[in-house]
C-alpha positions as CSV (number, residue, x, y, z in Angstrom):
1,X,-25.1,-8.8,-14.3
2,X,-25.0,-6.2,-11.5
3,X,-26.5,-2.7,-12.2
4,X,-23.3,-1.0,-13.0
5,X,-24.6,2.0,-9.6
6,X,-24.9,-1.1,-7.2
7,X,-21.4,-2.4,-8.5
8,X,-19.9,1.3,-7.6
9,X,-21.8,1.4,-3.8
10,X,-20.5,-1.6,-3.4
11,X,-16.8,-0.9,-4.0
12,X,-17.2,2.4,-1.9
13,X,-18.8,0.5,1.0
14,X,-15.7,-2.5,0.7
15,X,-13.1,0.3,0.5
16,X,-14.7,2.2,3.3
17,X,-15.0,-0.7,5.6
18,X,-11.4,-1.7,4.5
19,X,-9.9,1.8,5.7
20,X,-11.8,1.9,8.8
21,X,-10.3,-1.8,10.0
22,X,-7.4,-1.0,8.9
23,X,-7.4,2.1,10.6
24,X,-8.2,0.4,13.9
25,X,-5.5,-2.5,13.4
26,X,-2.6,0.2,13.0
27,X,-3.6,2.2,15.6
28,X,-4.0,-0.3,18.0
29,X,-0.6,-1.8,16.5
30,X,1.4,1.7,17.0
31,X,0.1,2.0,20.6
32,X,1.4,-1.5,22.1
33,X,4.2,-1.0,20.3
34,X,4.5,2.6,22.1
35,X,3.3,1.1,25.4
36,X,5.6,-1.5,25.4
37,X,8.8,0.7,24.5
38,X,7.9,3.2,27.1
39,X,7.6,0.7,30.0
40,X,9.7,1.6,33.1
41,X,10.9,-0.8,35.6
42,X,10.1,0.5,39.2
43,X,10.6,-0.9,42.5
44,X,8.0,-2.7,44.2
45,X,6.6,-4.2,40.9
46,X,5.3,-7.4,41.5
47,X,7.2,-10.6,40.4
48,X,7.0,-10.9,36.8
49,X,5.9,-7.6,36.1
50,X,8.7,-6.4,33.5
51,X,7.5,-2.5,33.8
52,X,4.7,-0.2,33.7
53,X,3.3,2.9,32.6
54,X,1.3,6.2,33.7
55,X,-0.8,7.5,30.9
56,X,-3.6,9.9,31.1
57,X,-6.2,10.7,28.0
58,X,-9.9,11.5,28.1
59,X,-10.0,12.8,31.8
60,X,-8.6,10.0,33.4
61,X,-4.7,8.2,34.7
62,X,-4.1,4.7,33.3
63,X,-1.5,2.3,35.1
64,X,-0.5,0.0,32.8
65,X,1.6,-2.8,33.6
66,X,3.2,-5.5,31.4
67,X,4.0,-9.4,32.5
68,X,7.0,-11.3,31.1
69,X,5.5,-14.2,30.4
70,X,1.9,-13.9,32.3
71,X,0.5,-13.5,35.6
72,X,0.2,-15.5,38.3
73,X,-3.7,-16.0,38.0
74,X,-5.3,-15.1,35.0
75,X,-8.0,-12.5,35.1
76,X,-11.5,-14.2,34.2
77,X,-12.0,-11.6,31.2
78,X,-8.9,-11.1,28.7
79,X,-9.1,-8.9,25.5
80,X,-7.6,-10.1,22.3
81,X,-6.5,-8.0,19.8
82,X,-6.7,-9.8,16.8
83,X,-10.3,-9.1,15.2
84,X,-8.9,-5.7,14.1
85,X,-6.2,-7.8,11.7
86,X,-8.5,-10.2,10.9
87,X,-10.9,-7.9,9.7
88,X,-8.6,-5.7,7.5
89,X,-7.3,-9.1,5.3
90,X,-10.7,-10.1,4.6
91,X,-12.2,-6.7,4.0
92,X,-8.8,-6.0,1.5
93,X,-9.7,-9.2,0.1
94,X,-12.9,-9.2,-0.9
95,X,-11.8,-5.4,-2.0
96,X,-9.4,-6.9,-4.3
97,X,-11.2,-9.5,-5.5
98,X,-14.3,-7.1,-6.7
99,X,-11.6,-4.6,-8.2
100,X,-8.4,-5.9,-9.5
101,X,-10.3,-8.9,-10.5
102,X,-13.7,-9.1,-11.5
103,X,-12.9,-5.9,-13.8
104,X,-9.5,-7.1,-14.3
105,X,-9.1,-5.7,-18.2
106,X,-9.5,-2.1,-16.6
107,X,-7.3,-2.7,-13.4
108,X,-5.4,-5.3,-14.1
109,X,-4.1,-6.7,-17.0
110,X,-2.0,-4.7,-19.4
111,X,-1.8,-6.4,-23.0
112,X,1.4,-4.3,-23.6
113,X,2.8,-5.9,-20.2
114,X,1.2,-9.4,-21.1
115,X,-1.7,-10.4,-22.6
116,X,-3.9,-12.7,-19.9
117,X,-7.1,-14.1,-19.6
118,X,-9.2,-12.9,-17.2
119,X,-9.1,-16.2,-14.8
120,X,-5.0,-15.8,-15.3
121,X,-5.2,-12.3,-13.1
122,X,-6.8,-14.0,-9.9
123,X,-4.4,-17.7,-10.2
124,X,-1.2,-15.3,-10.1
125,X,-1.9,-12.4,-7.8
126,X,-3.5,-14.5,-5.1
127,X,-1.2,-17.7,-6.3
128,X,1.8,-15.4,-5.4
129,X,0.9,-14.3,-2.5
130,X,0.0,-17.2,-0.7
131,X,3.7,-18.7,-2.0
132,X,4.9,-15.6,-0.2
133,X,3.5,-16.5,2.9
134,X,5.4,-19.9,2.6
135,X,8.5,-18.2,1.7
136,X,8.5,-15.6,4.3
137,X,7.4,-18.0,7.3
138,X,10.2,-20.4,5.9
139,X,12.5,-17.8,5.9
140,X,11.3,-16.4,9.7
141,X,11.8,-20.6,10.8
142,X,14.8,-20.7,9.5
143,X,18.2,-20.2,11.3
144,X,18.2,-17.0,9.7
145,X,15.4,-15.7,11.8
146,X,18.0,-15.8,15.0
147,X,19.6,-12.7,13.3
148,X,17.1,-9.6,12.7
149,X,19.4,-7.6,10.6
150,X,20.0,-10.7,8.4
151,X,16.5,-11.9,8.0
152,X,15.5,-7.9,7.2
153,X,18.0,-8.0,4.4
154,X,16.7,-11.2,3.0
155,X,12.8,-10.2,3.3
156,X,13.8,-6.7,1.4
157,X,15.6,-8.5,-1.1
158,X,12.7,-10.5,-1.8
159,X,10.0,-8.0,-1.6
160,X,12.0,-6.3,-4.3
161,X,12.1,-9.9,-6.1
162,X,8.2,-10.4,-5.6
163,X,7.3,-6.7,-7.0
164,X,9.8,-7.3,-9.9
165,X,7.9,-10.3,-11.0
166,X,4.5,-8.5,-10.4
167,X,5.7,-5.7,-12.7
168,X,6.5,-8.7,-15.3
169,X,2.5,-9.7,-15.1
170,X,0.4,-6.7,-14.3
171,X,0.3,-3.2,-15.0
172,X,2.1,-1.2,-12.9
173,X,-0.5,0.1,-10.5
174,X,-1.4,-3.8,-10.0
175,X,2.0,-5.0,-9.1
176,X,1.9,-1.7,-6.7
177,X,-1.0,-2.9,-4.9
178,X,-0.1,-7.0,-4.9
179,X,3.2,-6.3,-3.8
180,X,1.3,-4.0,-1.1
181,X,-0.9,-7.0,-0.4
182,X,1.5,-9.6,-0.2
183,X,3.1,-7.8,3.4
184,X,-0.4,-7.6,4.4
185,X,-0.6,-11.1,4.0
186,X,2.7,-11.2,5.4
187,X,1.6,-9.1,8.3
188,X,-2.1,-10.4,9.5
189,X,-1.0,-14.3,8.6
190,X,1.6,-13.9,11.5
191,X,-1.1,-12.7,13.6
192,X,-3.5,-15.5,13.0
193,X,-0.8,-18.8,12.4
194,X,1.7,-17.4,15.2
195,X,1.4,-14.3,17.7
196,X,-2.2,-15.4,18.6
197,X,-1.3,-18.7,18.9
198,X,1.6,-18.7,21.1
199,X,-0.5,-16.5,23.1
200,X,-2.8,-19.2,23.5
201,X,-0.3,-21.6,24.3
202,X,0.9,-20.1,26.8
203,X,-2.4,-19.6,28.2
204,X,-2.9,-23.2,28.4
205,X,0.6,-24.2,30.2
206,X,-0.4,-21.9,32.6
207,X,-3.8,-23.2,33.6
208,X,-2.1,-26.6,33.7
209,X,0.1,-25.1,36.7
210,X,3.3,-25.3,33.8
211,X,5.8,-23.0,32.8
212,X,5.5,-21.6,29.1
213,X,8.3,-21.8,26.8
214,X,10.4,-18.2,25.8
215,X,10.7,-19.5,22.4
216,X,7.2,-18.8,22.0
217,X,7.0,-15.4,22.7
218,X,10.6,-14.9,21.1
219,X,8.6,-15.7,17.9
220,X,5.7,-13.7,18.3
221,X,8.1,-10.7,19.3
222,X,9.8,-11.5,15.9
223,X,6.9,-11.0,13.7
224,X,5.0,-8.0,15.7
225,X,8.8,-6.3,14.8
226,X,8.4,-6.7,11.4
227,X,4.8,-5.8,11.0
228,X,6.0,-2.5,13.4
229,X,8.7,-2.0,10.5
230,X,6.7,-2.6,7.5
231,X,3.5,-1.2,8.0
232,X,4.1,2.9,6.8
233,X,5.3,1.0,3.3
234,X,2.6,-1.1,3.1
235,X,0.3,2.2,3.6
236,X,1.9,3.5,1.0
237,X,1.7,1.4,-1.3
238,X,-1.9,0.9,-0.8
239,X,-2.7,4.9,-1.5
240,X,-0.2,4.9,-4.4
241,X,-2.9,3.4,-7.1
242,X,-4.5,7.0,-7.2
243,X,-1.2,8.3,-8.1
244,X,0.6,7.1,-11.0
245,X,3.7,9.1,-10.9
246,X,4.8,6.3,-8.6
247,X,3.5,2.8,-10.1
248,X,4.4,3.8,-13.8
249,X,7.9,4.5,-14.2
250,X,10.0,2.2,-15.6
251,X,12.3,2.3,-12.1
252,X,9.2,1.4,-10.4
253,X,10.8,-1.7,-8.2
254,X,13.6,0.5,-7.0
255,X,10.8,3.5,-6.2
256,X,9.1,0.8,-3.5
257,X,12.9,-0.1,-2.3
258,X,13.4,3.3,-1.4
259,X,10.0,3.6,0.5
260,X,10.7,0.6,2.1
261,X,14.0,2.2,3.8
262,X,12.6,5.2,3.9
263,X,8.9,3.9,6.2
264,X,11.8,2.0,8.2
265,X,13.8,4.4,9.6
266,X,11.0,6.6,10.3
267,X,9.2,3.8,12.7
268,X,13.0,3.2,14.1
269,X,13.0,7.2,15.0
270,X,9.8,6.5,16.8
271,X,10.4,3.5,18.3
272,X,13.7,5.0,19.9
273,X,12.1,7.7,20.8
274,X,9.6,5.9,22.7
275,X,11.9,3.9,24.3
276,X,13.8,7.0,25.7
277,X,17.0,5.9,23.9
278,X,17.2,9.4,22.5
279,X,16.2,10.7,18.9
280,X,18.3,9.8,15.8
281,X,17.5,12.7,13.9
282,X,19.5,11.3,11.6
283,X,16.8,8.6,10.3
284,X,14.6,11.9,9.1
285,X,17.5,12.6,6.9
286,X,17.7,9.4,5.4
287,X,14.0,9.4,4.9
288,X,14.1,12.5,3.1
289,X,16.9,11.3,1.1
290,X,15.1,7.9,0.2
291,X,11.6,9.9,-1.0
292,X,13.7,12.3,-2.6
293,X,15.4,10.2,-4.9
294,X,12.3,8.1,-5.4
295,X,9.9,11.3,-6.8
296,X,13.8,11.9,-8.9
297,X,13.2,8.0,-10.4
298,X,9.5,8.5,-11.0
299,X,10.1,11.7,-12.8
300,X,13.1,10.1,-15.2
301,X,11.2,7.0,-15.6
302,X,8.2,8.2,-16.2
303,X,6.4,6.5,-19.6
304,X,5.7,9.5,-20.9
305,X,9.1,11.2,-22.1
306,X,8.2,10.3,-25.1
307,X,5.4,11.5,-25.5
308,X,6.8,15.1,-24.9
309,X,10.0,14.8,-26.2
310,X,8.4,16.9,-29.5
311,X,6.1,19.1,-28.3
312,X,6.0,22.3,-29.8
313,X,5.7,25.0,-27.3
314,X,5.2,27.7,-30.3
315,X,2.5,26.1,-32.0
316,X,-0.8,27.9,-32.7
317,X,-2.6,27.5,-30.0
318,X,-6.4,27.2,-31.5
319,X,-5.3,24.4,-33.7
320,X,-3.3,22.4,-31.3
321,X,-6.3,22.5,-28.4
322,X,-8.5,21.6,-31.3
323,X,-6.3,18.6,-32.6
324,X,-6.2,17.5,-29.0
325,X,-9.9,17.7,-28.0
326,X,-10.5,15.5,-31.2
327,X,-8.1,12.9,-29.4
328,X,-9.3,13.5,-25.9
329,X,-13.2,12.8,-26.8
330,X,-12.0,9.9,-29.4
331,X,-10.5,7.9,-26.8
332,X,-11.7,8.9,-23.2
333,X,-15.2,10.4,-23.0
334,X,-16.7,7.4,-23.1
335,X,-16.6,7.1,-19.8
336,X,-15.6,10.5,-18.7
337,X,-19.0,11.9,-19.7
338,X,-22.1,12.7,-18.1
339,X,-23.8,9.6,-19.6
340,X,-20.6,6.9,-20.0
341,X,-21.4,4.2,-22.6
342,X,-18.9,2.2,-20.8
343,X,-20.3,-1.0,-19.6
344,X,-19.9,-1.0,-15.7
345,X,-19.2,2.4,-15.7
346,X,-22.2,4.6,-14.0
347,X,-20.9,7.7,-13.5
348,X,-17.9,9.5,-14.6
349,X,-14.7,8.4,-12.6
350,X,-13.5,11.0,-10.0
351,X,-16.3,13.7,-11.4
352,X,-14.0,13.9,-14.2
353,X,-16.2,14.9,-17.6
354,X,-14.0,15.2,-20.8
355,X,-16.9,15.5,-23.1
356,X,-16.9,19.0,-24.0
357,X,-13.6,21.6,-24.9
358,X,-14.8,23.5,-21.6
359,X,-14.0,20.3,-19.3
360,X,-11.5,19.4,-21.2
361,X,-9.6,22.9,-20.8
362,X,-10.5,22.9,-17.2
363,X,-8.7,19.4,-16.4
364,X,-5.8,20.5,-18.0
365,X,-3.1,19.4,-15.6
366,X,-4.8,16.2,-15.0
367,X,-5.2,15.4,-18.2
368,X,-1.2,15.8,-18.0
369,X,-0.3,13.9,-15.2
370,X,-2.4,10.9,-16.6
371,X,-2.1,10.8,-20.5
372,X,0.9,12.7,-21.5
373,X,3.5,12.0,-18.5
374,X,2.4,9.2,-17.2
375,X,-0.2,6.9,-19.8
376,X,-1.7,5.8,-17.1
377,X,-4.9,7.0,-19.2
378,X,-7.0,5.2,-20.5
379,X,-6.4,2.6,-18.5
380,X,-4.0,-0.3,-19.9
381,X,-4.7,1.9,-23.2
382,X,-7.7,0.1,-23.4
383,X,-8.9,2.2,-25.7
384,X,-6.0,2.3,-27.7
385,X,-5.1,5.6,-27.6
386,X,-1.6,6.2,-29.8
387,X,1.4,7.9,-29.2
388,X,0.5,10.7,-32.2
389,X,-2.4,11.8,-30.1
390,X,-0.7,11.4,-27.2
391,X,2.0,14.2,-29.1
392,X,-0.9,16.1,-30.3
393,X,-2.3,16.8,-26.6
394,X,1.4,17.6,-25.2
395,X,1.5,20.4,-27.5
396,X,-1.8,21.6,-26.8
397,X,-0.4,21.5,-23.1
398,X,2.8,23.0,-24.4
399,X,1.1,25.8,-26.3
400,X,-0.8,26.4,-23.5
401,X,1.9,27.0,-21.3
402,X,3.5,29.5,-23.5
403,X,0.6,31.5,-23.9
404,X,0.6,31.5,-20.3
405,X,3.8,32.8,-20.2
């Protein structure tokens, strides 16, 4: 067994690696998509050249200039812009794979959702998302794909669909992060099985004096669209495991509906914008509306209602903070302590010690967010924690406030 400090460098080092491809894959993503929006057809272009650009950064002017199909002799070195894709699937993978899986009764698996082995976590997250894949590039092969509107309906309705069925399996941060995973999939597959091969293709016909066929760049121009449009949700959902507001309210489906309108009209401003076909303001609106109403849906379907329903605001405050720390040190210091007993737990997550009434005082609000509104702690209640000690901390919190006040 790994020593439970090497396990936690190595999750670090995977995540940090992750955010660092991934960082260089959407930023290279954002500016193509910028460059090509912005081109500007001029006279005296050469033949084939569809438009270029004047850009200056770091001291110096950059003339950038953008072939239809490709030039008439191919320069002898080419860059490809793929590795940055590439390297963010497999880094989230392996990322996955050592979180959500190998401690998959702390990350994973809910028993109050649905009680699986561990193997069962692994076969259905990464079983559904390679069925996704097939879906979605049947869908995109389809005659549907001749219609973007009509296929973006389709794919929303079953992204929706896909997250429902998550939600059915895992616990709710889980399906927030597999449904996350599955457009990632969605998104570097179409740069490995299609953009970069058509590329290549059309590579080749040229070399052999032929002339490539539109449909293949019509295709790659399909999927780069979509991976332009869904990329600010798939951010999102990525971040939202640290924040469980989000991932476990009971309207949690319709929550990553309303980011996924809300991330699409924001890269449509942009992309407008860019284009020089003015500024439809009016997406920001719509933006705000959609992440209004979601924080509206994680609030009135948040798991803890419950839980607070009862509290007593006027109870004595000594006896309520001591009732709670009895709960608090019962069912979470075992690994939020400066020595957790937890096996494959080094070091207290987040910093966070509940050991003691002082720490447990000062991590008042978080103890809020995360067992009394939320129950996203302990994780999958793994420690059992009930809803009567769940009660007794909301009135602590409760009391507390009206002593505040």
């Amino acid at each position: 067994m790994i020593d439970p400090q090497i396990s936690e460098w190595i999750s670090q080092i995977l995540r940090w690696i992750h955010v660092i491809t991934a960082i260089a894959w959407i930023g290279s993503s954002f500016y193509f998509i910028h460059l090509d929006l912005s081109l500007k057809k001029r006279e005296g272009l050469p033949e084939g050249v569809g438009g270029e650009a004047w850009q200056v950064h770091g001291g110096g002017f950059y003339n950038m200039r953008k072939y239809l199909v490709a030039p008439p002799e191919l320069p002898k070195e080419l860059t490809w812009f793929k590795w940055e894709s590439y390297s963010t699937w497999i880094s989230g993978f392996f990322l996955i794979v050592w979180v959500y899986y190998l401690q998959a009764d702390l990350y994973t698996i809910d028993p109050a959702v649905r009680a699986l082995a561990p193997w069962q976590a692994p076969a259905i997250g990464l079983g559904g998302i390679a069925v996704s894949w097939l879906v979605y590039e049947g869908l995109c092969r389809s005659p549907l794909g001749k219609s973007g509107l009509v296929l973006g309906i389709v794919l929303f309705a079953y992204i929706l669909l896909a997250a429902f069925a998550f939600t059915q399996v895992f616990n709710g941060r889980a399906a927030f992060l597999h449904t996350g995973a599955m457009i990632a999939t969605w998104m570097s597959a179409s740069v490995f099985f299609v953009i970069i091969p058509n590329q290549k293709k059309v590579v080749s016909t040229l070399l052999a004096g032929g002339s490539p066929d539109p449909r293949l760049g019509h295709e790659a121009k399909l999927r780069s669209t979509h991976n332009n449009y869904l990329t600010l949700p798939v951010i999102f959902l990525m971040l939202s495991n640290h924040y469980p507001l989000a991932w476990s309210s009971r309207y949690a489906v319709g929550i990553i509906g309303l980011i996924l309108i809300a991330g699409a009209v924001i890269r449509h401003f942009f992309n407008s914008q860019h284009a020089g076909k003015g500024s439809p303001w009016w997406t920001w609106g719509i933006a705000a509306a959609s992440v209004a109403l979601a924080i509206w849906l994680s609030i009135v379907g948040k798991p803890g209602s419950e839980t607070t329903a009862n509290a007593a605001a006027a109870a004595e405050p000594a006896a309520a903070f001591e009732e709670a720390t009895l709960a608090i040190q019962s069912r979470c210091s075992m690994c939020h302590a400066a020595e957790p007993v937890w096996d494959g737990i080094p070091i207290a997550p987040k910093g966070v010690r509940l050991d003691t009434p002082e720490e447990i005082a000062r991590h008042a609000e978080l103890i809020r967010i995360q067992s009394v509104l939320t129950h996203a702690m302990p994780p999958n209640n793994i420690t059992e924690m009930t809803l009567d000690e769940r009660k007794a901390v909301a009135t602590w919190l409760a009391s507390r406030e009206s002593g505040a006040r």
